[in-house]
SEBA-265887 format. One record per residue: x, y, z of N, C-alpha, C in turn. Coordinates in pm, whole numbers, padded with zeros to 5 digits, always signed. Last residue first. Layout:
XYZXYZXYZ...
***
This chain:
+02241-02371-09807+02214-02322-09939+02279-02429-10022+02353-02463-09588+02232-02490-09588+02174-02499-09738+02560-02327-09568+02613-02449-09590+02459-02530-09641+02497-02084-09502+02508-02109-09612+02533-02264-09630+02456-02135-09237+02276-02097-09336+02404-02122-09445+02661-02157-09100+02585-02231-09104+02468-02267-09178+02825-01923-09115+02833-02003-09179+02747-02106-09239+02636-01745-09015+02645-01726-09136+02689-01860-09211+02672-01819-08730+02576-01864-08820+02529-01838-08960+02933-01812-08729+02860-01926-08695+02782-01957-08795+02914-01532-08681+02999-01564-08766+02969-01773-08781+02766-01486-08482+02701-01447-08611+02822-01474-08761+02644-01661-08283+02785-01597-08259+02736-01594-08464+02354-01607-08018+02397-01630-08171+02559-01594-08174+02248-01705-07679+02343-01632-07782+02371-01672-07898+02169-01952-07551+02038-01886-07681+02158-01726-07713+02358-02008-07415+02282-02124-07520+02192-02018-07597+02334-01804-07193+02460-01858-07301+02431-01951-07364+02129-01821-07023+02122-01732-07099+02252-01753-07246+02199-02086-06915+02135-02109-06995+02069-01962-07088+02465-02030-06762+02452-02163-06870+02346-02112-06930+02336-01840-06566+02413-01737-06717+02470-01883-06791+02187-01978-06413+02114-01922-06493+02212-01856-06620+02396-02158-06346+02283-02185-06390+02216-02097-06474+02523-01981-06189+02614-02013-06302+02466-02023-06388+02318-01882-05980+02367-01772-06086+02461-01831-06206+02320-02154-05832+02205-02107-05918+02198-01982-06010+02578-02144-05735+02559-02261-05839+02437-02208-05926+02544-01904-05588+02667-01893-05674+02624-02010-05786+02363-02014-05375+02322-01884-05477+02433-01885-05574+02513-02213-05278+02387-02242-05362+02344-02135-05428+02649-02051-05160+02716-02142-05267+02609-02208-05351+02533-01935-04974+02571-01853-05065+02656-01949-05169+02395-02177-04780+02340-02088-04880+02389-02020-04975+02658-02270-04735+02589-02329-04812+02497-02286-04901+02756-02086-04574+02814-02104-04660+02745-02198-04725+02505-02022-04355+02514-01920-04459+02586-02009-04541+02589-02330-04237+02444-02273-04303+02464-02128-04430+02772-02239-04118+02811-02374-04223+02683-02309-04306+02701-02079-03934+02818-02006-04010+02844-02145-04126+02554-02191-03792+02473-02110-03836+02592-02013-03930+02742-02410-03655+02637-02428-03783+02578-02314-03819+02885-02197-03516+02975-02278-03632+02859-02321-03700+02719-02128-03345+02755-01983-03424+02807-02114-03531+02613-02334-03222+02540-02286-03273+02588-02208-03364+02874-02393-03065+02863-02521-03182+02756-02435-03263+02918-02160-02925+03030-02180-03031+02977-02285-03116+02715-02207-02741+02699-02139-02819+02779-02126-02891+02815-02441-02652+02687-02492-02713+02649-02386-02800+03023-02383-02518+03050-02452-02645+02937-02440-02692+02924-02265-02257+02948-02174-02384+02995-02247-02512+02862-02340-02048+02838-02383-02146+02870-02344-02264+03056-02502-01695+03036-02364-01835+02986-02373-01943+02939-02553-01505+02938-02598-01606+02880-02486-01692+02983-02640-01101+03016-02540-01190+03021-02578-01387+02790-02865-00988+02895-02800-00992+02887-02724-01105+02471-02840-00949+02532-02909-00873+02705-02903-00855+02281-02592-01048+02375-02707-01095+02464-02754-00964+01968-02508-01052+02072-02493-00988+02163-02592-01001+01747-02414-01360+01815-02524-01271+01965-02432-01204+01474-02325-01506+01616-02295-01463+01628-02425-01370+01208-02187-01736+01311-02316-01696+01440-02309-01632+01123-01974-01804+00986-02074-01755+01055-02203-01703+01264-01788-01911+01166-01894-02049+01128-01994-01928+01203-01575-01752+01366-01607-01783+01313-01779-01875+00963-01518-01671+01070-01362-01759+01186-01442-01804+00887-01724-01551+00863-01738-01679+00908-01566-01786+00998-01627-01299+01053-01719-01357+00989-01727-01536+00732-01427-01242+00940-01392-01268+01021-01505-01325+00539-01577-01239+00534-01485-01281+00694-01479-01371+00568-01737-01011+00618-01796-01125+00623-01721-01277+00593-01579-00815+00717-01600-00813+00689-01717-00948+00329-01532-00807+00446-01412-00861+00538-01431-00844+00120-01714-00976+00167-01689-00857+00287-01583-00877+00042-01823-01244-00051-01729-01144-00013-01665-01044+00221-02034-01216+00191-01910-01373+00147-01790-01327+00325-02187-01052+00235-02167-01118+00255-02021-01149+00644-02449-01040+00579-02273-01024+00440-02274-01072+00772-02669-00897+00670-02657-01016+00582-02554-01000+01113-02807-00833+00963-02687-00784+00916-02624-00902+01278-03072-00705+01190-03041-00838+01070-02951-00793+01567-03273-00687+01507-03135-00580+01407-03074-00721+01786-03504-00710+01762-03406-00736+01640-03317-00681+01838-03722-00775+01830-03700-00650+01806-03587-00616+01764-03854-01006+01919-03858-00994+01951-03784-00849+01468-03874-01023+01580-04015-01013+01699-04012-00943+01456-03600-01049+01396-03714-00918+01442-03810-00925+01517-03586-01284+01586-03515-01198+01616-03567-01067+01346-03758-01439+01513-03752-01457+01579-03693-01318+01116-03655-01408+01134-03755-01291+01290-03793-01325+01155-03407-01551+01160-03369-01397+01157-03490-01353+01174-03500-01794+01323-03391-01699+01305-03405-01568+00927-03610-01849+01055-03698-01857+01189-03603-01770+00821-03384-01897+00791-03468-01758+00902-03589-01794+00958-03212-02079+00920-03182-01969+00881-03278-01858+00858-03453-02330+01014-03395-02277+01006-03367-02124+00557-03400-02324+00675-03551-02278+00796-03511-02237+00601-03186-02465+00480-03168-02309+00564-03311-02234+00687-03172-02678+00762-03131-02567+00706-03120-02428+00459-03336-02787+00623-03346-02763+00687-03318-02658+00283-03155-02790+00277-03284-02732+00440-03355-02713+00215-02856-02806+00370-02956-02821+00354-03057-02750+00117-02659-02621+00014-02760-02749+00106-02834-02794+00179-02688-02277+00207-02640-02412+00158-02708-02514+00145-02712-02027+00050-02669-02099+00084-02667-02212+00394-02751-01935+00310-02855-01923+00171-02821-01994+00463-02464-01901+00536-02558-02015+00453-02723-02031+00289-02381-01669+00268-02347-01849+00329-02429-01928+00405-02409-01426+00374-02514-01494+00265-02492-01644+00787-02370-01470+00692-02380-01465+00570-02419-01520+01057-02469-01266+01011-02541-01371+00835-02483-01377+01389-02581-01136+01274-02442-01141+01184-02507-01319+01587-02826-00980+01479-02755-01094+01349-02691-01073+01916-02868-00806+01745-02786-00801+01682-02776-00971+02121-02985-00967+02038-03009-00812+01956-02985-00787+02223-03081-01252+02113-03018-01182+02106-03122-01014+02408-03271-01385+02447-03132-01305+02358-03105-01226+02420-03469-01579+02402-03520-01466+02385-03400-01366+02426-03405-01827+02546-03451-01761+02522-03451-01647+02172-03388-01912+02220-03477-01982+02364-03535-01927+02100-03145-01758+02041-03250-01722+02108-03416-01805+02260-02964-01910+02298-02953-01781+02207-03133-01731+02091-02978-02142+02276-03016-02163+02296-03033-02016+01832-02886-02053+01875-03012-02125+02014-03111-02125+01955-02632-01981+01885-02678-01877+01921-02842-01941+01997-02472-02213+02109-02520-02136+02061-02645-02004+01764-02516-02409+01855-02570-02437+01971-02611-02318+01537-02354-02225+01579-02538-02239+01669-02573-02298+01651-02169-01935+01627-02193-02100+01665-02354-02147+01914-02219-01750+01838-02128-01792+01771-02079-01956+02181-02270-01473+02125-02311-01621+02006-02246-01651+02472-02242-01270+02288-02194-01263+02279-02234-01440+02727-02211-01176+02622-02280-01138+02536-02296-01155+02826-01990-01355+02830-02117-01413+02774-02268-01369+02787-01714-01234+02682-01794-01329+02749-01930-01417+02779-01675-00968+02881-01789-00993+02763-01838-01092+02679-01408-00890+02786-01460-00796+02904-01568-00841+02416-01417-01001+02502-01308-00969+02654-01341-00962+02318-01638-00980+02369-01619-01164+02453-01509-01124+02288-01700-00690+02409-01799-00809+02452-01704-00933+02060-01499-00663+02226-01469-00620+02314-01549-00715+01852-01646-00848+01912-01510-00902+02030-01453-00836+01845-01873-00708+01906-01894-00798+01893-01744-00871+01780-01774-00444+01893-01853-00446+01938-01865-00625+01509-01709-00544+01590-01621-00483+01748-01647-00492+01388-01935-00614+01396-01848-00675+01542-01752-00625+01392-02064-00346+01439-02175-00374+01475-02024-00545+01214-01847-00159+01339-01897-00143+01475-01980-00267+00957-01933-00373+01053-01775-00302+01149-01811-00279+00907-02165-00298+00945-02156-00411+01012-01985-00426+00923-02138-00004+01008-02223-00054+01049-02190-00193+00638-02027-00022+00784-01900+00042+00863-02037-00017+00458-02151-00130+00474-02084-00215+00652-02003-00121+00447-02425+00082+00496-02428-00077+00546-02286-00131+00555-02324+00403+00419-02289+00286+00515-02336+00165+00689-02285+00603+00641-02401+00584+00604-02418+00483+00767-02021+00677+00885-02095+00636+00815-02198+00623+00634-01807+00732+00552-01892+00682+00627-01974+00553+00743-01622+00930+00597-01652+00956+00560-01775+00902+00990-01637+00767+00983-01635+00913+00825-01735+00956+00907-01447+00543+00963-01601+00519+00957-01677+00655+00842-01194+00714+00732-01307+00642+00765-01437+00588+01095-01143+00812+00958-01149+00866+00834-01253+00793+01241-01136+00556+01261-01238+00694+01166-01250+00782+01079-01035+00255+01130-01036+00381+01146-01108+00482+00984-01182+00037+01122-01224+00109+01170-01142+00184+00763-01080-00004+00765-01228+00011+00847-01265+00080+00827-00824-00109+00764-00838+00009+00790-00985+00106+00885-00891-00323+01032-00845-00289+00960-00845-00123+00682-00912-00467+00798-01048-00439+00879-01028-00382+00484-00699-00488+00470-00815-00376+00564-00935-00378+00584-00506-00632+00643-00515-00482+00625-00598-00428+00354-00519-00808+00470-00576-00858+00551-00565-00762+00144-00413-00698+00145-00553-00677+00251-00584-00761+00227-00081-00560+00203-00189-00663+00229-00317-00611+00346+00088-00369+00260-00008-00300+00131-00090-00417+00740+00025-00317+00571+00070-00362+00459+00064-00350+00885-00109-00170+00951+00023-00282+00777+00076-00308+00816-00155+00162+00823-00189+00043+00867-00076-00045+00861-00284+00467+00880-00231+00380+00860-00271+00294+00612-00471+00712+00720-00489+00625+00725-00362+00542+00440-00612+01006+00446-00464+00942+00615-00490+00855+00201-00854+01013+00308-00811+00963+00355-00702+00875-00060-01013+01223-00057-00910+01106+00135-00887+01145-00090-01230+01348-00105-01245+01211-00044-01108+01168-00228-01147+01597-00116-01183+01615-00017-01169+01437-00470-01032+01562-00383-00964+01596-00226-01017+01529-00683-01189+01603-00610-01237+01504-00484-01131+01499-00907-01040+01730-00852-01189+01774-00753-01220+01724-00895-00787+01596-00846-00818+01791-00830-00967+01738-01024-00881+01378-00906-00789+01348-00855-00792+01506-01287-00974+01527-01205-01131+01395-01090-00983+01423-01413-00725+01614-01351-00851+01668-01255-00923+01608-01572-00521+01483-01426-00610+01449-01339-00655+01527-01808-00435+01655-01822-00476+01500-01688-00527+01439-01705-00369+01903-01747-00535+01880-01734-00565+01748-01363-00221+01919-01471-00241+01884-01563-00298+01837-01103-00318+01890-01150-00286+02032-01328-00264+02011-01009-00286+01631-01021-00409+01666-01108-00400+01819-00982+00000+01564-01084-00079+01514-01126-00207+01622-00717-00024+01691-00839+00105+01725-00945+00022+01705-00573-00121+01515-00570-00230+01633-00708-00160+01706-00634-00027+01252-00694-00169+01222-00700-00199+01410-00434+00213+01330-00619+00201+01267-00687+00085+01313-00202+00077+01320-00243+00139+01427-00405+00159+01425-00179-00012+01043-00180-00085+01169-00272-00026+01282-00173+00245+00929-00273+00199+00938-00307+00100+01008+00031+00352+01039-00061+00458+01046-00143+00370+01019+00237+00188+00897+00264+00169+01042+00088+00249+01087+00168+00211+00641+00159+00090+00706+00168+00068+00846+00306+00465+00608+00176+00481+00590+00080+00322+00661+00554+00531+00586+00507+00496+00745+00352+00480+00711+00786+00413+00302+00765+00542+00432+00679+00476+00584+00629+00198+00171+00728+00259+00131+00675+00341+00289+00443-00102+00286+00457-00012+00191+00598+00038+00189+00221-00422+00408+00408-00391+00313+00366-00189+00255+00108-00638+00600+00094-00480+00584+00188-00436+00529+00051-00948+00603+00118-00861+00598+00080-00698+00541-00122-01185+00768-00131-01080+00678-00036-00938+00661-00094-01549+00774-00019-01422+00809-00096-01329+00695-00233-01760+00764-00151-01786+00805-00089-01638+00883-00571-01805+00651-00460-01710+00619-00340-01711+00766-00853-01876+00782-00744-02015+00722-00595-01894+00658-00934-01704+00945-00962-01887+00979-00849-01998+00926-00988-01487+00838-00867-01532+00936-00826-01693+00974-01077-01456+00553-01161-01530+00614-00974-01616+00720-01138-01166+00365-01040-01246+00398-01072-01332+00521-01318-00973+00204-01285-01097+00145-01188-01210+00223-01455-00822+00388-01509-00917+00276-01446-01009+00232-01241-00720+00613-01362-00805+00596-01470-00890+00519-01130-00589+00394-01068-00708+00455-01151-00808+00546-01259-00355+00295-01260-00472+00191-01247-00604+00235-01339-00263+00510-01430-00285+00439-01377-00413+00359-01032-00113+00502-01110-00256+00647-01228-00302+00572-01046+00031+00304-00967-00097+00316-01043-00182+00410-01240+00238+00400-01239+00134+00251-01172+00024+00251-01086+00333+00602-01208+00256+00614-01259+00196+00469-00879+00421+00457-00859+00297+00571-00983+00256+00574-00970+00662+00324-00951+00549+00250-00872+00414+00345-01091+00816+00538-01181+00748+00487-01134+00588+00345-00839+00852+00670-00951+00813+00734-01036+00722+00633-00721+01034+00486-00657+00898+00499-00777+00826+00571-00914+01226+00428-00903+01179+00322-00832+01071+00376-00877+01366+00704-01031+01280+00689-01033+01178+00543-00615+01472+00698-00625+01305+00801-00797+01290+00715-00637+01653+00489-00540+01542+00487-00576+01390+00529-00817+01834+00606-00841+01753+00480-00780+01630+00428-00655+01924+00796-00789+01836+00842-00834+01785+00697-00399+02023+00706-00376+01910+00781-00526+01833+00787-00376+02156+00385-00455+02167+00492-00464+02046+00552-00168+02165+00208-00319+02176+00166-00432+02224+00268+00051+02021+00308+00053+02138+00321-00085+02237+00285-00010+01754+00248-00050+01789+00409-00071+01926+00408-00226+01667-00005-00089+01676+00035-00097+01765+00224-00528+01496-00039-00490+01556-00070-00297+01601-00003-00568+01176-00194-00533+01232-00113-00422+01339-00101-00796+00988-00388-00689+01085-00410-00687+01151-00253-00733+00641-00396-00845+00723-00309-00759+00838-00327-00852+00305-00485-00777+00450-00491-00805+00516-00428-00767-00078-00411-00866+00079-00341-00733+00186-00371-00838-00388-00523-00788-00239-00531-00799-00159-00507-00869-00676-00431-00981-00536-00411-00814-00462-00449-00783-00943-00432-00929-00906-00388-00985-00787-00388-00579-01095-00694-00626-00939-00599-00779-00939-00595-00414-01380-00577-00557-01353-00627-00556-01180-00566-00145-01596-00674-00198-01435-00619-00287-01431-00672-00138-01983-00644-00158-01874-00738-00173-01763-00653-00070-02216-00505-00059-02208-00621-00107-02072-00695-00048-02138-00226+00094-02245-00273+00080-02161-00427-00158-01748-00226-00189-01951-00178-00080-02013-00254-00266-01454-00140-00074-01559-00177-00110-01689-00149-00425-01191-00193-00449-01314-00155-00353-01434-00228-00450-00854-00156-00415-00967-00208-00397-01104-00180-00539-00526-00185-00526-00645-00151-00550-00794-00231-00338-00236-00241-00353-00385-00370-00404-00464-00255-00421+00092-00272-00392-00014-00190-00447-00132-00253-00300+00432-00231-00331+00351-00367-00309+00186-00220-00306+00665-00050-00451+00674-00179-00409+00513-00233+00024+00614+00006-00120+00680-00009-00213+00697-00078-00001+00263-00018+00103+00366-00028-00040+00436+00030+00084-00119+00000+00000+00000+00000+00088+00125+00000
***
């Protein structure tokens, strides 16, 4: 959340659901302090509104409160006010749940960087979806740090799985969707490959925002087990795609003789053919 602008949102193993978006223009302090607080006032009470509709304490593990500056701390404080009063009880009972975190923004594109705060990995170090956070995270330090540990994109992922390398596979689950019956086999052949060889297998959803980010990098990574440089694979690609042109331009060279063979058959050489008509005579 920020001022005026607030994403709620709902983080399960398999997918982010936004339950409510609330704008609300708010005016600047210097404007006038009582216009200020009744405009934050009223867009908290839009929020509590919403969080009562849609969020059912019963089964949400943790709710985190993420922005930029203090506007999260100002509304905490709201929600505990609230809570003392019968009509929001469920916000007192559940107290415990709520988590005050920074954020760069208070877009739902902040909510991965939210994920991995220690506070909330903390809260809900059990959950499929913080693992696949975690298990993400680890492999954007590797590429930082030691990109010859890390694979990415099916070609390298393939070569890395063919020599045995992968420890972790990032894997999401769109590629299992794919109209490539083929490669729909490939894909589940990698991952019980992986599981054979002892390997460690997290199957992102599409929906969720940590599979979101993975499918920015084609939807396939692996953490390698040792260090495997690949770069032949792109030296074997540049050498066929450098055999390729020379074939093509030798085939354009055979198909330009071709054509000046057969413009050179219908030339007259006029000394020829003088001869030739008279011999006729």
């Amino acid at each position: 959340m920020d001022e005026g602008l607030a994403n709620l949102c709902i983080v399960t193993n398999m997918t982010t659901l936004t339950k409510a978006r609330i704008e609300k223009n708010i005016p600047k302090k210097f404007s006038g302090i009582f216009h200020y607080e009744k405009a934050i006032k009223q867009f908290f009470e839009t929020i509590l509104q919403a969080i009562i509709n849609s969020i059912d304490f019963n089964v949400v593990k943790a709710f985190v409160i993420a922005s930029p500056g203090f506007i999260n701390i100002d509304f905490h404080k709201y929600l505990m006010e609230k809570g003392e009063k019968p009509d929001f009880t469920v916000i007192k009972n559940n107290k415990s749940k709520f988590i005050l975190v920074k954020s760069s923004s208070g877009y739902k594109g902040a909510l991965n960087e939210v994920l991995q705060d220690p506070a909330v990995l903390a809260k809900l170090k059990d959950t499929k979806a913080v693992k696949e956070i975690e298990i993400l995270d680890k492999f954007y330090k590797m590429l930082t740090v030691d990109a010859d540990r890390v694979a990415y994109g099916h070609k390298y992922v393939m070569e890395a799985r063919d020599n045995d390398a992968i420890s972790d596979l990032l894997i999401c689950d769109t590629l299992f969707r794919t109209r490539n019956f083929g490669m729909r086999k490939e894909y589940v052949k990698l991952v019980d490959s992986v599981k054979a060889r002892g390997g460690d297998v997290y199957i992102f959803s599409r929906s969720h925002v940590s599979g979101e980010k993975l499918n920015e990098i084609s939807g396939i990574a692996a953490i390698l087990r040792f260090p495997f440089n690949m770069d032949y694979l792109d030296e074997k690609e540049d050498t066929m795609e450098k055999q390729r042109e020379e074939e093509e331009a030798k085939e354009d060279v055979e198909e330009d003789d071709d054509k000046l063979s057969d413009v050179a058959s219908f030339v007259h050489d006029d000394d020829f053919d003088k001869e030739f008509f008279d011999t006729l005579d």
